[in-house]
C-alpha positions, -999 to 999 in steps of 0.1 A, spaced: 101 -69 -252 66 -70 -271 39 -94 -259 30 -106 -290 68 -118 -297 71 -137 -260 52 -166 -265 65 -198 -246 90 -180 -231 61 -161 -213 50 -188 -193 83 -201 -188 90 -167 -172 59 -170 -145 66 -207 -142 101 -199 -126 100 -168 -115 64 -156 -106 67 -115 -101 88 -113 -123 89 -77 -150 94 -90 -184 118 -55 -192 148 -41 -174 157 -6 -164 182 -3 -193 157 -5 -215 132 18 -201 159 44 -198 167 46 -230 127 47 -240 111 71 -261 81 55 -247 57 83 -230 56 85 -190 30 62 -174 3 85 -157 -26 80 -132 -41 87 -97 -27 67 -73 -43 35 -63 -66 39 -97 -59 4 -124 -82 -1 -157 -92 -34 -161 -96 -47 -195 -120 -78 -196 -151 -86 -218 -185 -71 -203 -200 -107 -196 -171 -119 -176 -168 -89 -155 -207 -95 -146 -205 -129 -138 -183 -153 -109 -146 -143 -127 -158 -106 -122 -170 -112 -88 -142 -126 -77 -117 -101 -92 -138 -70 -73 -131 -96 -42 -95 -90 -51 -95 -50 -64 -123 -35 -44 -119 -55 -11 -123 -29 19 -92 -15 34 -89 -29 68 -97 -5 98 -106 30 83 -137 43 101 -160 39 72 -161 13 41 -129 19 12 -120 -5 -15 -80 -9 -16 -81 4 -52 -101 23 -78 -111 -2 -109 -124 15 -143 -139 -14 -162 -128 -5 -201 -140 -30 -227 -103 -50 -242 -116 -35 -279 -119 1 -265 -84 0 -250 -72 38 -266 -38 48 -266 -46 72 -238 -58 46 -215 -32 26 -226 -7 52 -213 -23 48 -180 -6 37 -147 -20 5 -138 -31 -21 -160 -46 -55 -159 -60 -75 -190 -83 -103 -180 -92 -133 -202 -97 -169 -208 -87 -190 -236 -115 -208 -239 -142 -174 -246 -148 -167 -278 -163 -135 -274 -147 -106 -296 -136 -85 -261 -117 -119 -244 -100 -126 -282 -89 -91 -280 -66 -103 -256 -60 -139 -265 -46 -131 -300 -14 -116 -281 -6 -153 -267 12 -172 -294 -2 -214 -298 26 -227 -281 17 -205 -244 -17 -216 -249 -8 -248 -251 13 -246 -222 -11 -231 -200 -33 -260 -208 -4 -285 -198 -2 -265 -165 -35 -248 -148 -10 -232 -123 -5 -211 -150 -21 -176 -145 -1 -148 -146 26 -123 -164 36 -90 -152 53 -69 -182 68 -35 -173 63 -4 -194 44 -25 -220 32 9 -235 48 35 -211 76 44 -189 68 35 -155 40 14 -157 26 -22 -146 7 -43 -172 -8 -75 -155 -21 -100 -177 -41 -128 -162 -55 -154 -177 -63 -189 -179 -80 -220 -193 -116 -214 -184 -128 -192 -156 -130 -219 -129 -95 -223 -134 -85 -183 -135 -109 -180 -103 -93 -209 -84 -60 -192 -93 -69 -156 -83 -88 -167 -51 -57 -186 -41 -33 -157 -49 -53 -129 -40 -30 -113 -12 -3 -117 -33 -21 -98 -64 -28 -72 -35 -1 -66 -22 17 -64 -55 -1 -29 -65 3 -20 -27 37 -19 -29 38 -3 -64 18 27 -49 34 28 -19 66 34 -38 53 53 -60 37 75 -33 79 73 -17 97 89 -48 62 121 -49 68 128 -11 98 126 0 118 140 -30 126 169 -5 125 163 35 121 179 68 159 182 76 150 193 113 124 163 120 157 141 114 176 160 138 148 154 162 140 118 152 176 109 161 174 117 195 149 88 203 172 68 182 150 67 147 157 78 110 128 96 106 119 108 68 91 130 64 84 156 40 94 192 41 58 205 43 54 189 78 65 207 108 74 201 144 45 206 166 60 193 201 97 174 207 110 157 237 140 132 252 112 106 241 86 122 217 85 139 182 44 151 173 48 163 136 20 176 113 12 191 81 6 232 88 -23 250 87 -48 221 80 -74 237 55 -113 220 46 -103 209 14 -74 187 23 -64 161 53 -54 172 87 -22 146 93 0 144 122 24 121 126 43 112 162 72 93 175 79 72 208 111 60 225 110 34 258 131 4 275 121 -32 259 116 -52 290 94 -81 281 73 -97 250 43 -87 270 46 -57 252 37 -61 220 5 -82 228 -26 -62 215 -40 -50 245 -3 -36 257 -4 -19 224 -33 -5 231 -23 6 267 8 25 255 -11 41 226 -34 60 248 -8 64 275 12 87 249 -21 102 237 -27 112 267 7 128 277 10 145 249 -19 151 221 -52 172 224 -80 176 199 -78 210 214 -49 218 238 -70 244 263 -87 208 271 -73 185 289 -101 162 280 -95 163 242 -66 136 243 -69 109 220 -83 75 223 -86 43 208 -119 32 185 -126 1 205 -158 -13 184 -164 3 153 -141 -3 133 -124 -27 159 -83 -26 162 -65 -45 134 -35 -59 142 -9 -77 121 31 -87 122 56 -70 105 93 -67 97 107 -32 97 145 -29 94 147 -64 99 130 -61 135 103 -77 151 72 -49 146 34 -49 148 9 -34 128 -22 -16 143 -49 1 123 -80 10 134 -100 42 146 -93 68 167 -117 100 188 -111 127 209 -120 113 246 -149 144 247 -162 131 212 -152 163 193 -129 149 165 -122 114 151 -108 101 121 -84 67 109 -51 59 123 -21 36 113 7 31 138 38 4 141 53 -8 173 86 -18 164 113 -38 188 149 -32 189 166 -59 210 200 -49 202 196 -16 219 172 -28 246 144 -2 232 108 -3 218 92 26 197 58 35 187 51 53 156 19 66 147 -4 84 121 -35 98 123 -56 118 101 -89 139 106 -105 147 74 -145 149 84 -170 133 59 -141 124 34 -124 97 25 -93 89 43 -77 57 24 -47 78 2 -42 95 34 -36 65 57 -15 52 24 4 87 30 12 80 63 23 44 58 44 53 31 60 78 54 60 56 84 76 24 67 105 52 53 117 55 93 147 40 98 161 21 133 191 41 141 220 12 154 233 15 185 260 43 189 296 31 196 308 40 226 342 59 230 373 41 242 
């Protein structure tokens, strides 16, 4: 479907269904269209220079460049390349992520770049209804690819709109690069990690380059091999117990049972029994969050981690997940050490793979 030939239907569209793609797979299969292509977590922004230096633009770098929440040093969620709408060239419009910014009311050259793809009659509707703010179109210019158009009256409209629905903008490219992320890593897995994962009762999918590093009746340590300098050192582990109160998943219980695994089982340097790993308690400070994971009751815990001697540190994102049907409670971790670098596509990594784990049901037993 072309954008300049939706017009009322357009708003009609985000009126009743919100995330809604404006194209459907059969279409994009059939495509001659060129593949969508990008970094992950990178989107161009297309919105007039002004704008982008005044309260609208604040407010979208409030939404794009926010810092992700408990890596060890400051990240924005996403990489934003400012283009000018007029500059838009079919290579950067073959790109990834994109999201076109305007008002209706700016008649600046770069903002009616943009406005002249809205027909009279969703202008005039967006007038009717200030709620009005947004349309997602799916491989507007290329195969796999997310156009987001966002627009409104006037910019105290579009920034009352944006600030309202800002986790929701969020965590709509989250989810897009998670996914993406899914399909690039675990196109071939770790057949072996399964076989292991199952005994504490998990699914676990991880990708063939990571190798076993230490499994037990209860615990699965998995890491990539050989870490070098010029990549992150990821490991990934896996925890089995009895479920025997709420108490549990409380913060501070989390935090117990993290370091009581740590310090079974992981050294920054095994010939020290003082390497084991513990908990960033200040700086950055635990972040914890609830979560569903195979439809059971889980918590979310970022934060920072160091070696209890202060040799290594780094970011870590783990889950505590509760299965009541089987009476169990499993913590799954990942933690990367990648000195002096950043480490927000590497936590990403690791969530991806982590929120790929599956809850095994309980086996039947035999009659």
């Amino acid at each position: 479907m072309n954008i300049r030939k939706i017009g009322l239907a357009m708003t009609f569209i985000i009126a009743m269904f919100g995330f809604l793609s404006c194209q459907g797979d059969e279409e994009s299969q059939n495509s001659t269209k060129p593949k969508a292509r990008g970094a992950i977590g990178e989107i161009i922004l297309a919105i007039d220079s002004a704008k982008w230096e005044g309260p609208l633009g604040q407010t979208l770098k409030e939404v794009f460049l926010e810092d992700v929440s408990g890596l060890i040093r400051d990240e924005s969620m996403f990489d934003i390349r400012k283009v000018d709408p007029r500059a838009m060239t079919r290579i950067l419009k073959m790109a990834t992520n994109i999201v076109y910014v305007t008002t209706f009311d700016d008649r600046r050259a770069a903002s009616q770049n943009i406005n002249a793809l809205f027909s009279k009659e969703a202008k005039e509707k967006a007038a009717n209804d200030p709620s009005l703010y947004f349309l997602r179109s799916a491989d507007e210019f290329a195969l796999g690819q997310e156009v987001l158009y966002l627009f409104g009256n006037n910019e105290e409209e579009l920034i009352q709109n944006l600030r309202a629905n800002k986790n929701k903008i969020q965590n709509l490219f989250h989810v897009r690069e998670r996914d993406r992320l899914n399909k690039l890593l675990l196109n071939r897995k770790n057949s072996a990690a399964k076989m292991a994962g199952e005994k504490l009762g998990l699914g676990v999918n991880v990708p063939a380059s990571y190798q076993i590093a230490k499994a037990e009746s209860d615990f699965l340590w998995l890491r990539q091999p050989t870490p070098r300098s010029d990549r992150p050192d990821i490991s990934l582990f896996f925890y089995e117990t009895d479920y025997v109160s709420e108490d549990q998943v409380f913060p501070q219980s989390i935090l117990e049972l993290r370091e009581k695994i740590t310090k079974m089982h992981i050294y920054g340097n095994p010939s020290n029994r003082n390497s084991y790993l513990v908990t960033e308690r200040v700086d950055p400070t635990p972040v914890f969050s609830n979560f569903k994971i195979n439809n059971n009751f889980a918590v979310e815990i970022r934060g920072g981690w160091k070696t209890n001697n202060l040799s290594m540190g780094g970011s870590f994102l783990g889950y505590v997940i509760v299965d009541d049907k089987k009476g169990k409670l499993y913590y799954m971790e990942g933690f990367v050490y990648y000195p002096n670098e950043a480490h927000r596509e590497s936590i990403r990594e690791i969530e991806t793979i982590l929120l790929a784990t599956e809850v095994l049901p309980k086996p039947e037993s035999s009659s």
